[in-house]
KOLTOR-577954 format. One record per residue (C-alpha): residue in one letter; x, y, z. Coordinates in steps of 0.02 Angstrom, whole numbers, plus 32768, in hexadecimal, padded with zeros to 4 digits. Layout:
A/X/Y/Z
...
end
This chain:
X/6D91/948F/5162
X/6D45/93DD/5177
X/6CA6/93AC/5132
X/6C25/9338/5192
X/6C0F/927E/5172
X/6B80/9255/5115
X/6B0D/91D2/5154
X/6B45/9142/50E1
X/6BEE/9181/510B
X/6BEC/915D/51CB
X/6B8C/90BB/51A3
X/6C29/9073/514C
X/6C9B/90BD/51D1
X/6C3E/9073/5261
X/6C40/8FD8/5213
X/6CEF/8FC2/51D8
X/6D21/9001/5281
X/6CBE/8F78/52D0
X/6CEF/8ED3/524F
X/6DB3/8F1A/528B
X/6D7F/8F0D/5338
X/6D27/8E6D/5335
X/6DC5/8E1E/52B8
X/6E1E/8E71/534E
X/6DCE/8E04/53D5
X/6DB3/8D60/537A
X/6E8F/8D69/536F
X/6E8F/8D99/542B
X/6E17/8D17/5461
X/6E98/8CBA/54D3
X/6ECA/8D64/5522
X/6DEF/8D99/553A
X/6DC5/8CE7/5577
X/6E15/8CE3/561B
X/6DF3/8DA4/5628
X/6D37/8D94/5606
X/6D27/8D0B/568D
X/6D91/8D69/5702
X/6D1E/8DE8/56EA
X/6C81/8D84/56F1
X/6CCB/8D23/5791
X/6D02/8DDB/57E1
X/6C49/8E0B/57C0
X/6BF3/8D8C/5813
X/6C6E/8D7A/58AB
X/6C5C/8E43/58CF
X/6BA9/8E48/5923
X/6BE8/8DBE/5997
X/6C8B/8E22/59DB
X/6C10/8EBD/59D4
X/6B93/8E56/5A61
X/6C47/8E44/5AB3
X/6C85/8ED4/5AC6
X/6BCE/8F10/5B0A
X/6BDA/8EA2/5B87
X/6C7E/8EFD/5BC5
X/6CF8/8E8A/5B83
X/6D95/8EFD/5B3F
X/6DA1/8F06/5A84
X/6E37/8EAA/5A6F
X/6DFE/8E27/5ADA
X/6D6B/8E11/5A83
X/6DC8/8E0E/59CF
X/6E34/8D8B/5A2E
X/6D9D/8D2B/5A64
X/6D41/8D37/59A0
X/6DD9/8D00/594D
X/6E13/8C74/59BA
X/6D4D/8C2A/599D
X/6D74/8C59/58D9
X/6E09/8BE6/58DE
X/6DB9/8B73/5943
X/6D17/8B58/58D9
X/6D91/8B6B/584B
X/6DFE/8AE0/586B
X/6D6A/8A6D/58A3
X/6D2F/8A89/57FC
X/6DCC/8A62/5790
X/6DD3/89D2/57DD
X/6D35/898E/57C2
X/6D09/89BD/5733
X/6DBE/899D/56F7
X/6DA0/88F3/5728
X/6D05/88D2/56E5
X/6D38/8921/5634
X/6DC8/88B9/562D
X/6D66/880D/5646
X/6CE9/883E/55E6
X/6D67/8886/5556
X/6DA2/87CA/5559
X/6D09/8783/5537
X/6CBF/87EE/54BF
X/6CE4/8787/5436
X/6C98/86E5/5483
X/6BFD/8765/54A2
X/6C01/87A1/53D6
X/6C07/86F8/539F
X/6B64/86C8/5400
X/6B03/875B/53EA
X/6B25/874E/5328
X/6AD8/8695/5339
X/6A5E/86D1/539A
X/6A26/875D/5302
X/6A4B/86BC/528D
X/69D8/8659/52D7
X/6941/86CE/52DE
X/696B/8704/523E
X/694A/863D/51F4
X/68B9/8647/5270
X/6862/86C8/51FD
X/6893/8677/516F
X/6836/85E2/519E
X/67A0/865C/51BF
X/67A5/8681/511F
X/67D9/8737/515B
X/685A/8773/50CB
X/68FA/87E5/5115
X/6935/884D/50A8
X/69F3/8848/508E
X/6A0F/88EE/50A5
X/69C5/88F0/514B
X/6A15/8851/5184
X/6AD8/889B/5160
X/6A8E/893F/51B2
X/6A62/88F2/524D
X/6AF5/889D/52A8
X/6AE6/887F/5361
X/6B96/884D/536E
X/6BE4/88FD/532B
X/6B60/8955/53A5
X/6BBF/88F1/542F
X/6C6F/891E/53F8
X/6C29/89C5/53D0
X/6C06/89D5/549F
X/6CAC/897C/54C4
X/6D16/8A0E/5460
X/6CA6/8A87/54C3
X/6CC8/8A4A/5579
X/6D8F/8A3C/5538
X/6D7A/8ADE/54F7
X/6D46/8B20/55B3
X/6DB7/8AA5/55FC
X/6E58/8AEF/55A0
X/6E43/8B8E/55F7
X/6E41/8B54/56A8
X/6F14/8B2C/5670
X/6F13/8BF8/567B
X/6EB8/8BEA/571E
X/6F4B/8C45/577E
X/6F36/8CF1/5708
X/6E83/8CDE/5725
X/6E84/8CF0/57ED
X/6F0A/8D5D/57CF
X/6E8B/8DE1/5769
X/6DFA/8DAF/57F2
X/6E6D/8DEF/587A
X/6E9C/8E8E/5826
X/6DC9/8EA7/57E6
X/6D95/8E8F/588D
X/6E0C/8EFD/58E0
X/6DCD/8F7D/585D
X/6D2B/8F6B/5870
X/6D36/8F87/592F
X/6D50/9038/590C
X/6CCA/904D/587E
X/6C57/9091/58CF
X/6CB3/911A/592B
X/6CF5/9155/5869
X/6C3A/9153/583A
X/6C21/91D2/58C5
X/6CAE/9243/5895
X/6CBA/923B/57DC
X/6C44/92D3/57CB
X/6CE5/932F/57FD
X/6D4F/92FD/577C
X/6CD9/9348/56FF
X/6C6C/92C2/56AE
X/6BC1/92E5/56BC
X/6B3C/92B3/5749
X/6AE1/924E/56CA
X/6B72/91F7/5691
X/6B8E/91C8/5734
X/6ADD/9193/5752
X/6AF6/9118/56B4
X/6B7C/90D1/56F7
X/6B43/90B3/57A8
X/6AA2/9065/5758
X/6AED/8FF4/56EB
X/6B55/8FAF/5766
X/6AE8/8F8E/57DF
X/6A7B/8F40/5760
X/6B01/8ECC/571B
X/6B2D/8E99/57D4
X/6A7C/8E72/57F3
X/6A67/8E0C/574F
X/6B1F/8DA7/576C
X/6AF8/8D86/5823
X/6A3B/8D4D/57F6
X/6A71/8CDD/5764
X/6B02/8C89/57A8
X/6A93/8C4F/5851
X/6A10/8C0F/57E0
X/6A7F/8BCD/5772
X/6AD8/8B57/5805
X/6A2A/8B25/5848
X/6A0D/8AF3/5784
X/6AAE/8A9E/577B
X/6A87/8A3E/5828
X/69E4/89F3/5816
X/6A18/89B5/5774
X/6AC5/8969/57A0
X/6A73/890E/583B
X/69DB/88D3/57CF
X/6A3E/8885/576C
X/6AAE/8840/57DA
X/6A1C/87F0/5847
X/69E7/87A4/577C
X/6A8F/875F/5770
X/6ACD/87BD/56D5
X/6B70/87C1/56B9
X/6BD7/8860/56DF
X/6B5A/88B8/5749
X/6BC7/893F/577D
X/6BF1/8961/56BC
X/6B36/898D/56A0
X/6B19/89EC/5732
X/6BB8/8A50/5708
X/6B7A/8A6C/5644
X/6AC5/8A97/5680
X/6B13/8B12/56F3
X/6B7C/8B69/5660
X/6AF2/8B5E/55DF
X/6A5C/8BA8/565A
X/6AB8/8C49/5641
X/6A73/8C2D/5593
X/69B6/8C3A/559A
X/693E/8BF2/5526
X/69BD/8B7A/54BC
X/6A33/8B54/5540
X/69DE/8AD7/55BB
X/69AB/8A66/54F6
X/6A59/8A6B/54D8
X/6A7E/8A31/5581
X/6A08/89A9/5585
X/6A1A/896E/54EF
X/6ACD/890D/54EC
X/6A9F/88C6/55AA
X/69FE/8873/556B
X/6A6C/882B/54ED
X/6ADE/87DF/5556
X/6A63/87B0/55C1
X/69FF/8756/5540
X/6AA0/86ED/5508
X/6ACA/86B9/55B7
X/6A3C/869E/55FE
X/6995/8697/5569
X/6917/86D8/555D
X/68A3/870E/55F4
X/6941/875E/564F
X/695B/87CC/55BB
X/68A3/880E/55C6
X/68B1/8820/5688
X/693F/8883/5658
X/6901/88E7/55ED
X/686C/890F/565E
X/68EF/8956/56E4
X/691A/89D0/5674
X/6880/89EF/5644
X/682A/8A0A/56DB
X/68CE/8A5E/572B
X/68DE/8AE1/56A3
X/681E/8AF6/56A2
X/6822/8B19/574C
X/68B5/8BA2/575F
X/68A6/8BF4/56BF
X/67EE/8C05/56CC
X/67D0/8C18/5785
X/6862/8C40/57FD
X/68D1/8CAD/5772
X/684D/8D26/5748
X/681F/8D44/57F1
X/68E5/8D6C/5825
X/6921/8DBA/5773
X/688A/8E22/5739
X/684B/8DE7/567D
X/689C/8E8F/5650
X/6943/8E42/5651
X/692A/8DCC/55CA
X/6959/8DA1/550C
X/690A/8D71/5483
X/6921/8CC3/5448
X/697D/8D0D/5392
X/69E0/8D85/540C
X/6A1B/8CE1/5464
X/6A3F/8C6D/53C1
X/6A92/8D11/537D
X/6AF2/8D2C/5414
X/6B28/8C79/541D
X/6B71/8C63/5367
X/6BCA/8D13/5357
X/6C24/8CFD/53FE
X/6C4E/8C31/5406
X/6C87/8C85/5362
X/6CFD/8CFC/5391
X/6D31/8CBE/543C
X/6D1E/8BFD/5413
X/6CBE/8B84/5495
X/6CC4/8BE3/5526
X/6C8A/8C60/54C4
X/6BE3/8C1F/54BB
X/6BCE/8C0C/555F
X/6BF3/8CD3/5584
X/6B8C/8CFD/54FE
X/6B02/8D24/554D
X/6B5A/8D6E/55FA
X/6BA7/8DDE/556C
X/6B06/8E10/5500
X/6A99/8E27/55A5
X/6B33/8EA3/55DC
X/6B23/8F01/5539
X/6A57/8F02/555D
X/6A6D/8F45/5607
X/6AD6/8FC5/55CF
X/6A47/900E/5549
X/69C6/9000/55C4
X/6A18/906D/5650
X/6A1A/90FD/55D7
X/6985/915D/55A2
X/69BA/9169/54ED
X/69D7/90C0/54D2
X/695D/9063/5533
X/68F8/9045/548C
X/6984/8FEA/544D
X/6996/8F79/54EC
X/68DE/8F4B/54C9
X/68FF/8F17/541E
X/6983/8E90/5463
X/68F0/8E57/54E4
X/6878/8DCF/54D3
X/67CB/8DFC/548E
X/6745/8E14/5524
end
């Protein structure tokens, strides 16, 4: 005869149960990386060989036709940005060196003022590391495009998975789970399709204007920013200052300045006007995080997962949101993770 857990009992389970599974992940992180963006790449590629494949095209034609543009778009962008991180990995410490004499010189400039620094908040603040600190990022997501093969390897397989998804969703009532069940299922998916698809479009058009901004400025590495503003969009709130911040640096040591405000006003105005305006209107306000959900998010999984994991972090926590909110009893839980109206 077995007795029932007590309360306190099935707190201490649940919780060693999930520090093993999270240990669990963070030694598995190069196995989940190129999984999770298989996954994430699969997701967003599936509503386009869906419009296919309404439009009469056979289904394995149309996976053809989505996975040669995947490899396509894929190898377009290993090779820029591949190129780009590489020249700019090479003079990163030429970049340090000025931006610390840069923080120098404003530094004596208060001094002058009469405006005392404390020393404690001149060793926190260090421009340079925040530089490096995006240069081990962008080698962190450049390290797994060398698994690049595995990844298109899992897209093929997801997609040709996913093709039949819906027809399972239609029969699984037969192999005993419940209607509801079902329903949950159905919903989620559909939702998480919806939000990937969305996101991703946005985050290009994001990516775009700011690239070719700052190309037509002049700043260095233009294609380097509008990749990194593209990546980081996916992370509202916190993500486009974190883009902005290391290109108005650069921008301010190679060129002064007045190009490091008009810079900075890009990505302003840019990130005013599609997270304000256009991705409300697309993604319903429903859909969103709150800004400790994000910062959260960002530290637990660039934790576990390393750089890339930052970048999925939010892709991952808005999954785990959409899930609670297509089910009745947990909706109240997805609205805790949501931003406050």
């Amino acid at each position: 005869m077995t007795e029932s857990f007590s309360t306190v009992s099935r707190v201490i389970i649940v919780t060693a149960a999930m520090v093993v599974i999270i240990a669990g992940m963070k030694q598995a992180a190069p196995l989940l990386v190129p999984f999770l963006l298989s996954v994430f790449i699969a997701v967003i590629s599936f509503p386009f060989m869906s419009s296919l494949q309404q439009k009469g095209l056979p289904k394995a034609l149309a996976i053809v036709v989505v996975i040669a543009l995947v490899i396509l778009l894929g190898f377009g962008f290993a090779v820029l940005v591949g190129s780009s991180l590489s020249s700019f990995s090479q003079s990163l410490p030429d970049y340090q060196q000025k931006i610390t004499a840069q923080w120098l010189l404003l530094l004596q400039w208060f001094d002058g003022k009469g405006i005392a620094i404390d020393e404690n908040v001149r060793e926190m603040i260090n421009p340079g590391a925040a530089v490096a600190f995006l240069s081990s990022i962008l080698k962190g997501f450049g390290s797994v495009l060398t698994n690049s093969f595995l990844i298109l390897l899992m897209v093929v397989f997801l997609l040709m998975e996913a093709a039949g998804l819906t027809q399972k969703f239609s029969g699984i009532s037969e192999t005993g789970i419940k209607d509801d069940d079902a329903e949950f299922a159905q919903v989620f998916v559909d939702k998480l399709r919806h939000y990937m698809s969305i996101k991703t479009i946005i985050s290009i058009a994001t990516g775009l204007v700011i690239g070719v901004s700052l190309w037509l400025i002049g700043v260095d590495y233009p294609v380097l920013w509008g990749v990194l503003a593209f990546m980081l969009n996916f992370v509202p709130n916190i993500g486009s200052i974190i883009a902005a911040v290391p290109a108005v640096m650069l921008t301010l040591v190679q060129m002064g300045v007045s190009p490091a405000i008009l810079v900075a006003l890009v990505y302003l105005v840019t990130n005013i006007v599609i997270g304000s305006f256009i991705e409300p209107k697309y993604m319903g306000r429903g859909l969103g995080l709150s800004t400790l959900v994000v910062f959260v998010s960002l530290v637990f999984w660039g934790w576990v997962l390393g750089p890339v994991g930052m970048l999925l972090s939010v892709p991952l926590t808005i999954t785990v949101k959409l899930a609670l909110d297509s089910k009745a009893e947990t909706v109240w839980l997805g609205h805790l993770l949501g931003p406050v109206e």
